[in-house]
MMTF fields as JSON, N, C-alpha, C and O atoms, coordinates in Angstrom:
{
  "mmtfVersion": "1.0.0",
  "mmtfProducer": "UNKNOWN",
  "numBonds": 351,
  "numAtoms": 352,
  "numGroups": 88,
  "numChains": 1,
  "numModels": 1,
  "chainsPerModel": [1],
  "groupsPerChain": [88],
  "chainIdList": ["A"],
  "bondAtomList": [4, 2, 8, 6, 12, 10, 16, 14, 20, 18, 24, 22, 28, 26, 32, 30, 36, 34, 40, 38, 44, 42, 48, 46, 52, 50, 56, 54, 60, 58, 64, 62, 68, 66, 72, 70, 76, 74, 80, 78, 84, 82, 88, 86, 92, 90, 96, 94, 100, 98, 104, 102, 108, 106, 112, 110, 116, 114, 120, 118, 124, 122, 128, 126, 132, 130, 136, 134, 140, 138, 144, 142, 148, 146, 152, 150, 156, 154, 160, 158, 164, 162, 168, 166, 172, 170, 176, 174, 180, 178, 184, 182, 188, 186, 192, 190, 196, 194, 200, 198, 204, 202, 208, 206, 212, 210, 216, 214, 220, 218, 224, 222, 228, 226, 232, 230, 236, 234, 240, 238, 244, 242, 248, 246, 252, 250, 256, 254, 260, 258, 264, 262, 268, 266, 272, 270, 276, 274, 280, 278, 284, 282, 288, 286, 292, 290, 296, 294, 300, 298, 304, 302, 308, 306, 312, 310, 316, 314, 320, 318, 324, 322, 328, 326, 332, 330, 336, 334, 340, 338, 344, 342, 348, 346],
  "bondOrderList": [1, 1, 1, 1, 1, 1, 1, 1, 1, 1, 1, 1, 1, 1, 1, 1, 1, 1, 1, 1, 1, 1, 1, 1, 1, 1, 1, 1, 1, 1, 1, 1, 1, 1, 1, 1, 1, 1, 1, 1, 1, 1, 1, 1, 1, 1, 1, 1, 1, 1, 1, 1, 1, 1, 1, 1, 1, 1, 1, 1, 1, 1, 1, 1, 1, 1, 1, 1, 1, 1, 1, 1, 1, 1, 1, 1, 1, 1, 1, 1, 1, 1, 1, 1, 1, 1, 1],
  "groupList": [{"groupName": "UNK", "atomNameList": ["N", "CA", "C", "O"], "elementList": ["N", "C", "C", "O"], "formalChargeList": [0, 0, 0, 0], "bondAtomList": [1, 0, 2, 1, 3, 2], "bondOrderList": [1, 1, 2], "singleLetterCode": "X", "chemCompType": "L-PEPTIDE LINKING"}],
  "groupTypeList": [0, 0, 0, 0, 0, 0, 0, 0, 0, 0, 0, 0, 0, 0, 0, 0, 0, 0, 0, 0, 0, 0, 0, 0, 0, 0, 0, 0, 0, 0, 0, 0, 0, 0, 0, 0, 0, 0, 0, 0, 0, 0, 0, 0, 0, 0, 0, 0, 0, 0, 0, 0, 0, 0, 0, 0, 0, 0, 0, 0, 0, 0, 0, 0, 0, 0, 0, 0, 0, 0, 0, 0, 0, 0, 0, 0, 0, 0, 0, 0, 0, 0, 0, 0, 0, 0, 0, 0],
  "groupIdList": [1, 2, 3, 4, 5, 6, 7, 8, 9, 10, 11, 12, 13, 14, 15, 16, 17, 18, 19, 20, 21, 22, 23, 24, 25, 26, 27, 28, 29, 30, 31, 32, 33, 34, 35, 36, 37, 38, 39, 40, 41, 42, 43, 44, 45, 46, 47, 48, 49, 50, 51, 52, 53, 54, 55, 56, 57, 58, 59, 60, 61, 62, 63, 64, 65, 66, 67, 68, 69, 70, 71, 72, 73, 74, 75, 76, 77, 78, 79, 80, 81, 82, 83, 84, 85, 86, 87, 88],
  "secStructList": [7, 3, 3, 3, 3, 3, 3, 7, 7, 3, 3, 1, 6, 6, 7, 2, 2, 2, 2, 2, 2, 2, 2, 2, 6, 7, 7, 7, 1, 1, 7, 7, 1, 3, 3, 3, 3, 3, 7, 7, 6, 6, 6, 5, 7, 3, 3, 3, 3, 3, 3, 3, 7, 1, 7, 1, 1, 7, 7, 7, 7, 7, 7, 7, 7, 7, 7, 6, 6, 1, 3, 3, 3, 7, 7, 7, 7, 7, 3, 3, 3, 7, 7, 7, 7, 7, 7, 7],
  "xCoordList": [-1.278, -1.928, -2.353, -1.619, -3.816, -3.756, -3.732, -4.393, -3.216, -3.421, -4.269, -4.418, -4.624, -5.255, -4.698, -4.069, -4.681, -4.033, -4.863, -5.397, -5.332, -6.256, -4.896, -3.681, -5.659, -5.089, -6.572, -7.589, -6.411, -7.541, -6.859, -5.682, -7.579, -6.967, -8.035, -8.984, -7.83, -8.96, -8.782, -7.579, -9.706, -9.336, -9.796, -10.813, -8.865, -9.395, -10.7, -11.24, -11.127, -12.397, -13.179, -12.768, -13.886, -14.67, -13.393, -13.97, -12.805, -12.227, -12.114, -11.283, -13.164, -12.783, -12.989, -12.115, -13.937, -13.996, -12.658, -12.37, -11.855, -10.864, -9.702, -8.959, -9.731, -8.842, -9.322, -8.633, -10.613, -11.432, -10.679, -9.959, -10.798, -9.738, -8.258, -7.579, -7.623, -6.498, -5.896, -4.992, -6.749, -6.372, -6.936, -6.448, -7.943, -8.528, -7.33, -6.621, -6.995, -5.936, -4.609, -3.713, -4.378, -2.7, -2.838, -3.554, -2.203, -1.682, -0.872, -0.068, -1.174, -0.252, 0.849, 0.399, 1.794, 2.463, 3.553, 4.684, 2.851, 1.542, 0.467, 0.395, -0.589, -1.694, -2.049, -1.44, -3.265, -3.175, -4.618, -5.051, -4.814, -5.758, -7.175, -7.933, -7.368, -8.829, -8.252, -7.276, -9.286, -9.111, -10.157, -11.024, -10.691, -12.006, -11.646, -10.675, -13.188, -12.895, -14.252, -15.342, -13.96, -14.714, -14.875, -13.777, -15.915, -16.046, -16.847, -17.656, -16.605, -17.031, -17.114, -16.156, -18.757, -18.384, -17.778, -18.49, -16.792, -16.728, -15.404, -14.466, -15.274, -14.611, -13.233, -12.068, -13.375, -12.918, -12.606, -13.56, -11.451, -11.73, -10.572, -9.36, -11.142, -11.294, -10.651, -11.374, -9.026, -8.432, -8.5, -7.697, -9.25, -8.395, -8.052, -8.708, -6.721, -6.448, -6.09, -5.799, -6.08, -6.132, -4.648, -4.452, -3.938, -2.844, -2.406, -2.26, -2.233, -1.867, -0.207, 0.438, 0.018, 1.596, 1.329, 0.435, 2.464, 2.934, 3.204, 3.308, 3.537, 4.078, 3.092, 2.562, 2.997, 2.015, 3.025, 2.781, 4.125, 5.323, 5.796, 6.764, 5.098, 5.631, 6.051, 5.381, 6.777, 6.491, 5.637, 5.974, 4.375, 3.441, 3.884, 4.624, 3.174, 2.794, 2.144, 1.896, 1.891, 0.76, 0.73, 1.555, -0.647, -0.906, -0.132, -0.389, 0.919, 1.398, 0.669, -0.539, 1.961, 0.78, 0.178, 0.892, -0.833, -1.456, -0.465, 0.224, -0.618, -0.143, -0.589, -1.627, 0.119, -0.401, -1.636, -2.275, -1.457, -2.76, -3.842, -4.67, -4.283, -5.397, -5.909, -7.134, -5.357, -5.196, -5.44, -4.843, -6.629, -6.541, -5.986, -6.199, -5.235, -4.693, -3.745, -4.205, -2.515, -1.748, -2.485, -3.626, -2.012, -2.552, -3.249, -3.639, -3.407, -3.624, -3.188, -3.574, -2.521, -2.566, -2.232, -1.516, -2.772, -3.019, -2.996, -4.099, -2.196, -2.599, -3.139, -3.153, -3.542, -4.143, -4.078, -3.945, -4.195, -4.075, -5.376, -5.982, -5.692, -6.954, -6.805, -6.0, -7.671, -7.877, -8.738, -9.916, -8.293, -9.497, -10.834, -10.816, -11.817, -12.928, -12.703, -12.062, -13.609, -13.093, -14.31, -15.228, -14.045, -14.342, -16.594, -16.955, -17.2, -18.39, -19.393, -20.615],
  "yCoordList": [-53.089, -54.151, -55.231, -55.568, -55.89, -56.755, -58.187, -58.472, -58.878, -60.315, -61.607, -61.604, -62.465, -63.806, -64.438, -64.374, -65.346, -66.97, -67.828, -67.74, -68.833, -69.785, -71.398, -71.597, -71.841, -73.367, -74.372, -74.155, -75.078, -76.293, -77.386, -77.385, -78.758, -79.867, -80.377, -79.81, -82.173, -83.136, -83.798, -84.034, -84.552, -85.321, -86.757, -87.038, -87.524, -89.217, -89.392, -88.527, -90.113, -90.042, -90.297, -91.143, -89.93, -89.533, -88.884, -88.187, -88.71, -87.397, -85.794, -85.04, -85.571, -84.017, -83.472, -82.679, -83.67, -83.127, -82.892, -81.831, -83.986, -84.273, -83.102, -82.371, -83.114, -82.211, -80.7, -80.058, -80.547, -78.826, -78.71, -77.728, -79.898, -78.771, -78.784, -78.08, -79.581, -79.721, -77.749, -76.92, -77.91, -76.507, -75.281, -74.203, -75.258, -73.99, -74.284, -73.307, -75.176, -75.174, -74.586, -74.582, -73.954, -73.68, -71.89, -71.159, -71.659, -70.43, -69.606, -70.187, -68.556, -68.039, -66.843, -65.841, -66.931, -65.162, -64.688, -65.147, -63.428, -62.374, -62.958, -64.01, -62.256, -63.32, -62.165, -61.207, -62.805, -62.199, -60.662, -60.509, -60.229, -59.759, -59.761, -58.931, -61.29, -61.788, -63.227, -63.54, -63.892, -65.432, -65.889, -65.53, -66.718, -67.252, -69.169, -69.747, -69.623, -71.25, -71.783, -71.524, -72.524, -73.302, -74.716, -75.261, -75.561, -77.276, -77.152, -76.235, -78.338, -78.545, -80.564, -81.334, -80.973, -82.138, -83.271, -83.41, -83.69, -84.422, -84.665, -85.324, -84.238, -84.095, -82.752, -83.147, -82.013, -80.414, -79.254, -78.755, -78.87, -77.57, -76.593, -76.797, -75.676, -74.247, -73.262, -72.899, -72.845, -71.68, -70.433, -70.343, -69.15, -67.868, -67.295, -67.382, -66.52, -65.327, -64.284, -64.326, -63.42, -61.843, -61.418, -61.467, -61.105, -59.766, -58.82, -59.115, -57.447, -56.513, -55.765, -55.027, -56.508, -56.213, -55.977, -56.196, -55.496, -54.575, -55.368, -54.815, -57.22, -57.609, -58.941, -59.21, -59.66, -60.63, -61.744, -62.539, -61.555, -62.313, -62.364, -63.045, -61.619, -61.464, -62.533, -63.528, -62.723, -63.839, -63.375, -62.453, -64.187, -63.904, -65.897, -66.626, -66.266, -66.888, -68.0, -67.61, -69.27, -69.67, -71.196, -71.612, -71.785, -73.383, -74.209, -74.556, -74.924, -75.779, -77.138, -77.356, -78.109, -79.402, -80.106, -80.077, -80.691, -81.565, -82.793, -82.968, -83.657, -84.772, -85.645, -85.258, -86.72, -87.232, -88.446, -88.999, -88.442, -89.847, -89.383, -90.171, -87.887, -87.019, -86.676, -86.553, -86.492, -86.734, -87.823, -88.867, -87.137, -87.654, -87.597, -88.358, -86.566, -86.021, -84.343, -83.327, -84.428, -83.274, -82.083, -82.114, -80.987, -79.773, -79.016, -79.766, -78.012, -77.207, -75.569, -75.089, -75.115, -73.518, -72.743, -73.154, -71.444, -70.441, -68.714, -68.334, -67.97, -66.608, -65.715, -65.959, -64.734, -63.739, -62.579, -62.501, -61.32, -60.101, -59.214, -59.307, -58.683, -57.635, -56.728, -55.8, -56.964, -55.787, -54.838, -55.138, -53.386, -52.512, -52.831, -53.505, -52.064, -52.079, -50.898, -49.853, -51.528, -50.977, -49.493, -49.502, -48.197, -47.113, -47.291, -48.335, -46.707, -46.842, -46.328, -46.475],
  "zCoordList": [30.856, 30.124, 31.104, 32.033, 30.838, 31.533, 31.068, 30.069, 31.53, 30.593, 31.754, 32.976, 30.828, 31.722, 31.418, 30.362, 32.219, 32.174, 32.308, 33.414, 31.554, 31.514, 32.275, 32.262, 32.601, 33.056, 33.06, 33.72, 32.469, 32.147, 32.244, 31.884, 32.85, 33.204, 33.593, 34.135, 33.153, 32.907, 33.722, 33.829, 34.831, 35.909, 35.405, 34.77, 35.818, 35.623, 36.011, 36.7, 35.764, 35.846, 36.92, 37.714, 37.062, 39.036, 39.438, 40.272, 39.495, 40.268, 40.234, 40.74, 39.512, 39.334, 40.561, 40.913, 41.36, 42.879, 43.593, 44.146, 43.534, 44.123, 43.301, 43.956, 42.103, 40.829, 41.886, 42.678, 41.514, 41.816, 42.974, 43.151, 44.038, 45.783, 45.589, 46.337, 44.573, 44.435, 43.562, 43.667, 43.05, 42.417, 43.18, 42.841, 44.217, 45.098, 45.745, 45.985, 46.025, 47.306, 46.953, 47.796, 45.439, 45.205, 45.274, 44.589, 45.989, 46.368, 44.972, 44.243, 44.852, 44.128, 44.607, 45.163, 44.455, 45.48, 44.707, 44.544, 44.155, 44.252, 43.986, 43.35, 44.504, 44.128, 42.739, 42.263, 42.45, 40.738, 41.296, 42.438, 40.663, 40.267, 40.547, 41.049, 39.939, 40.091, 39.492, 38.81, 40.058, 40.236, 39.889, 40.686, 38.835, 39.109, 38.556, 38.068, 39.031, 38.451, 38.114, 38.626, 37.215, 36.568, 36.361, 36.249, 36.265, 36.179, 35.142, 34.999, 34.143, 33.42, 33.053, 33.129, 32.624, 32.624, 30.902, 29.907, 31.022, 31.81, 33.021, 32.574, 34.347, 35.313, 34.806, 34.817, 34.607, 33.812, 34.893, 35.49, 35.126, 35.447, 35.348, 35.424, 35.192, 34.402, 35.681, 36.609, 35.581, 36.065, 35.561, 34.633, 35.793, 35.046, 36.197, 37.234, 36.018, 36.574, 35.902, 34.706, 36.494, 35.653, 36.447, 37.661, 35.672, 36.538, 35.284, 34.098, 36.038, 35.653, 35.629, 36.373, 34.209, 34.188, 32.423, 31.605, 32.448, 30.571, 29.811, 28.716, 29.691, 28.662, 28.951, 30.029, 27.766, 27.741, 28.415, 29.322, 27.741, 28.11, 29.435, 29.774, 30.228, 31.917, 32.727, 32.451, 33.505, 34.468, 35.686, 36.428, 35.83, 36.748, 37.243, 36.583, 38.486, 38.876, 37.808, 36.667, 38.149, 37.384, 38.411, 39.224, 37.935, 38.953, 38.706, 37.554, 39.176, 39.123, 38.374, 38.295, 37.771, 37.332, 38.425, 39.428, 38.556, 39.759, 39.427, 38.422, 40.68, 41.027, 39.532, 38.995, 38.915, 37.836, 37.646, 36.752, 39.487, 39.154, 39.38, 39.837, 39.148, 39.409, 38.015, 38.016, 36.864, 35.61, 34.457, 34.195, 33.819, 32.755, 31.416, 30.473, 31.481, 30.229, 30.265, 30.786, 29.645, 30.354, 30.377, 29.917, 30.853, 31.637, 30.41, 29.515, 30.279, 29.109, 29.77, 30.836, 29.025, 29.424, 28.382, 27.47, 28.437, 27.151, 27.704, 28.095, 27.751, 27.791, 26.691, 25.484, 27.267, 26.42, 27.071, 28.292, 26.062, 26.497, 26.381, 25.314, 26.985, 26.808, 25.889, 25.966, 24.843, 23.707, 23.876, 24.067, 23.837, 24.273, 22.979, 21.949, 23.578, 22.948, 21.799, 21.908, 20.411, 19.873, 19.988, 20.808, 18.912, 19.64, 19.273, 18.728, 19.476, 19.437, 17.887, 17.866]
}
C-alpha cells in the first residue's frame, strides 16, 4: 500500500520564502518515495510525500513543526491511502 502525507503550513506574512527553504531543507531518514512541494498564495506551502508501507497507520518519517516565528498559524497534516482504480 502506498500512502501520502500531506504537511501544509502558513507563513507570517512575507515570509513564505523563508517557510519554502525552511522545509526543502528538512531531511527525512528513510527518505520517502517521492517528495514533492508546493506554494501557494497567501505565503502557503504544500509538503507531499509518498512511501510505500502496508498500514496507513505506519510510522514513516514526517516534517517537523518549523520554528514558531515563521508561522502564521499551526501546521496542518493529513494522510491518505491510495485507492486502486476502479475496474474499466
Amino acid at each position: 500500500m502506498t500512502i501520502a502525507l500531506m504537511w501544509e503550513a502558513r507563513a507570517r506574512a512575507g515570509a513564505g520564502a523563508e517557510l519554502l527553504a525552511w522545509a526543502r531543507a528538512q531531511q527525512l531518514t528513510p527518505p520517502p518515495a517521492r517528495r514533492e512541494t508546493f506554494t501557494a498564495d497567501p505565503d502557503r506551502v504544500l509538503v507531499i510525500t509518498w512511501w510505500d508501507t502496508g498500514d496507513l497507520a505506519a510510522p514513516v518519517p514526517e516534517l517537523p513543526d518549523p520554528p514558531p516565528e515563521l508561522l502564521h498559524r499551526p501546521v496542518h497534516r493529513w494522510r491518505f491511502r491510495r485507492e486502486p482504480s476502479p475496474p474499466a
